[in-house]
C-alpha positions, -999 to +999 in steps of 0.1 A: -154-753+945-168-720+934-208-726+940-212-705+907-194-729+887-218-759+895-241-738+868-213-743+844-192-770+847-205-807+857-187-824+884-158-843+883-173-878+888-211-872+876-217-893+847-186-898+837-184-932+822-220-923+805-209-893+786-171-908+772-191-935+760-215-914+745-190-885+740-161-903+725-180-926+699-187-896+678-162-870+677-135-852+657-103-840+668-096-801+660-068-776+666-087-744+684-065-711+697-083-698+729-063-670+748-034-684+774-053-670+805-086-692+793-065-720+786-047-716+824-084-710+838-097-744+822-068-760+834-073-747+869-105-762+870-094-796+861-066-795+883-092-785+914-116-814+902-139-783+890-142-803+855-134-837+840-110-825+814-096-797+790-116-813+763-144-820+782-151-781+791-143-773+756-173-795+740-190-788+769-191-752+762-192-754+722-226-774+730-239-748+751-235-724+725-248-743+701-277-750+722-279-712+729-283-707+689-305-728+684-330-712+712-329-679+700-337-690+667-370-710+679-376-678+703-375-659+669-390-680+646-421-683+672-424-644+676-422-637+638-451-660+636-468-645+663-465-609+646-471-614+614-442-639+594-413-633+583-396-591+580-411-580+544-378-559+517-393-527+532-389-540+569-359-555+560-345-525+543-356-504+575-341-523+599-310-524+580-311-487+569-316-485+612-285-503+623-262-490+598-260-521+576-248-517+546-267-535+517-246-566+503-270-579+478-260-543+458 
């Protein structure tokens, strides 16, 4: 096993019958359309014991992001505080003016 999946992708056999039970009680199936060369990668790694199943990796990756989000907003949140609140219409209209943003509330 690649060591830098072990970051990634939870063994095979670790907690298994802890996360279906947990996993499976409240979930929704979905259709999703990932690229053929993911889909063959994620299938590699279940093949090679790398992860427990397609499925699996998916949620286990749409929870990482999710957790990812939901970081960078608290990392945000806590540095507007700590600068001053919340980006006033000027600051707002700078930073926007900036990037190249095109107002939408116009």
């Amino acid at each position: 096993m690649n060591p830098n999946l072990n970051l990634l992708v939870p063994a095979a056999n670790e907690n298994r019958r802890h996360n279906m039970a947990i996993g499976m009680a409240n979930t929704q199936k979905v259709t999703v359309t990932l690229p053929k060369t993911a889909v063959a990668t994620i299938r590699n790694l279940v093949a090679n014991g790398d992860a427990d199943s397609v499925s699996g990796f998916v949620q286990h990756a749409v929870q990482l992001s999710l957790d990812d989000i939901a970081g960078w907003g608290a990392i945000l949140s806590q540095a507007l505080d700590e600068t001053g609140g919340d980006l006033t219409v000027e600051e707002r209209a700078w930073a926007s003016d900036a990037l190249g943003i095109q107002n939408q509330s116009a």
